[in-house]
C-alpha positions in Angstrom: 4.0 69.7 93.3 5.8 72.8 92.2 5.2 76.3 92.7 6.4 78.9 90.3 6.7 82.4 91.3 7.0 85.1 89.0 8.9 88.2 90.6 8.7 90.9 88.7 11.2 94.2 89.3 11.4 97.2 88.2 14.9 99.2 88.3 13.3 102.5 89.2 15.2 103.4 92.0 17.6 106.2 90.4 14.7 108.1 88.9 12.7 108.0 91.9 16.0 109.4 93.7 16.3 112.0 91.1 12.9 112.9 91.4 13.4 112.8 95.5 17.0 115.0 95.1 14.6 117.4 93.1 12.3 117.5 95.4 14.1 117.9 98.2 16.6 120.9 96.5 13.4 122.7 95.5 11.4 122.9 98.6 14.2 124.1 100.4 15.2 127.0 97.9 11.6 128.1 97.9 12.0 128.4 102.0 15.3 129.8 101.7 13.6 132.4 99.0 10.9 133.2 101.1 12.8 133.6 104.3 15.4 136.0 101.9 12.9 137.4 99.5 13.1 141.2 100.9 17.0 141.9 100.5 17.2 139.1 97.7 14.4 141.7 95.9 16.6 144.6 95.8 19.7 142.4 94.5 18.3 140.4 92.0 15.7 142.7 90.6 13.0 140.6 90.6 10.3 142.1 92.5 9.7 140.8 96.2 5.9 139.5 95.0 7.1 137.5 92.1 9.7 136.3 94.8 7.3 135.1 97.0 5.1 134.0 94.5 8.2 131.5 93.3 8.8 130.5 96.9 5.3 129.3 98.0 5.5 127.2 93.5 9.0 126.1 94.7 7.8 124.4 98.1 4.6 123.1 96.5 6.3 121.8 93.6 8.9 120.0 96.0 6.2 118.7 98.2 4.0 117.3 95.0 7.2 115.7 93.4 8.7 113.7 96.5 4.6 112.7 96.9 4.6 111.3 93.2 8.2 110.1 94.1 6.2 107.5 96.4 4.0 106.2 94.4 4.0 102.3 93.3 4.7 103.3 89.4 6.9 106.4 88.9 7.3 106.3 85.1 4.7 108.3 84.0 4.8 111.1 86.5 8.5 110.6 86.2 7.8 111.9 82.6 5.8 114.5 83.6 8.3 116.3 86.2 11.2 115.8 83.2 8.2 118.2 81.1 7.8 120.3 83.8 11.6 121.3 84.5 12.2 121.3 80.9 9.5 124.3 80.8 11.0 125.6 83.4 14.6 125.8 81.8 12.7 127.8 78.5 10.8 129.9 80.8 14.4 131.0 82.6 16.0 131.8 79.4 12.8 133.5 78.1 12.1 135.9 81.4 16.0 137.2 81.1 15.6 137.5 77.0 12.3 139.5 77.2 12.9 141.7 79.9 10.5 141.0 81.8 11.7 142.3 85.1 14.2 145.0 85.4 17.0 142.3 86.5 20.7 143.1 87.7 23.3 140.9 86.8 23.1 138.8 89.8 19.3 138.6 88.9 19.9 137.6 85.1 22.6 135.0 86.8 20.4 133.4 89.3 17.4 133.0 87.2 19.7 131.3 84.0 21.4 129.4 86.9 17.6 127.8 87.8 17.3 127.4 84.6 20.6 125.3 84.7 19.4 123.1 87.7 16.3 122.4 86.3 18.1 121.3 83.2 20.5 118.4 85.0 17.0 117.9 86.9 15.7 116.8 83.6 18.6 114.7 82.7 19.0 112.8 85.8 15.7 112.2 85.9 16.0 110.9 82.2 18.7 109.1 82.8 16.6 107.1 85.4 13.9 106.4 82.8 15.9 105.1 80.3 17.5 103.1 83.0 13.8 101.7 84.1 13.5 100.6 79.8 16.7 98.5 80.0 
C-alpha cells in the first residue's frame, strides 16, 4: 500500500517579515514619540496632542500588524497593511501641502520622511506578495 502526502507550502515568509519589521519600527517610534512629544512639539510644529494622538495610532498600529503578522494566511491582511501605509504616504504629503499645522522645516522633514518609510513599507511588503504568487 502507498500513501501519498500532499504538502502544500506557501513562500510567505518575506512578507510576514516585512509586515513584522513594520511592525516592530512603528510601535517603537510611537513610544519614542510619546516619551519625546513635549520638546519634539516645539521643534517640529506639530502640536503636542496631535503628537500624542500619532503615538498611541503608531503603537496600536504596530501591535495590530505583528498580530495579523501571525496569523495562518497573511495574504489578504498583507494587502490590507500595503493600503494602509500607502494612505499613509498621501496623507504625509497632503498634511505638509495643505498646511495643516504650522510646521518648521524639521516638522515638514519628519512628516515627508514617514511618509518615505511607509512607502518602502509598502514595497517590501509588496515585494513579499508577489513573491507568495510565484
Amino acid at each position: 500500500m502507498t500513501a501519498t502526502t500532499s504538502r502544500v507550502t506557501t513562500n510567505d515568509s518575506f512578507l510576514r517579515f516585512a509586515l513584522r519589521l513594520d511592525a516592530v519600527c512603528t510601535g517603537l517610534g510611537g513610544v519614542a514619540l510619546a516619551a519625546a512629544a513635549g520638546p519634539m512639539s516645539s521643534f517640529t510644529g506639530v502640536p503636542r496632542a496631535a503628537e500624542y494622538g500619532l503615538a498611541a495610532f503608531f503603537v496600536v498600529y504596530g501591535i495590530t500588524v505583528f498580530g495579523l503578522s501571525r496569523l495562518p494566511a497573511v495574504r489578504t491582511p498583507g494587502v490590507w497593511v500595503i493600503v494602509a501605509n500607502l494612505l499613509f504616504t498621501v496623507a504625509a504629503v497632503a498634511v505638509v501641502l495643505a498646511g495643516v499645522w504650522p510646521l518648521t522645516t524639521a516638522g515638514i522633514v519628519f512628516v515627508l520622511a514617514g511618509g518615505v518609510y511607509t512607502l518602502v513599507m509598502a514595497d517590501l511588503q509588496y515585494l513579499g506578495l508577489r513573491r507568495m504568487r510565484s
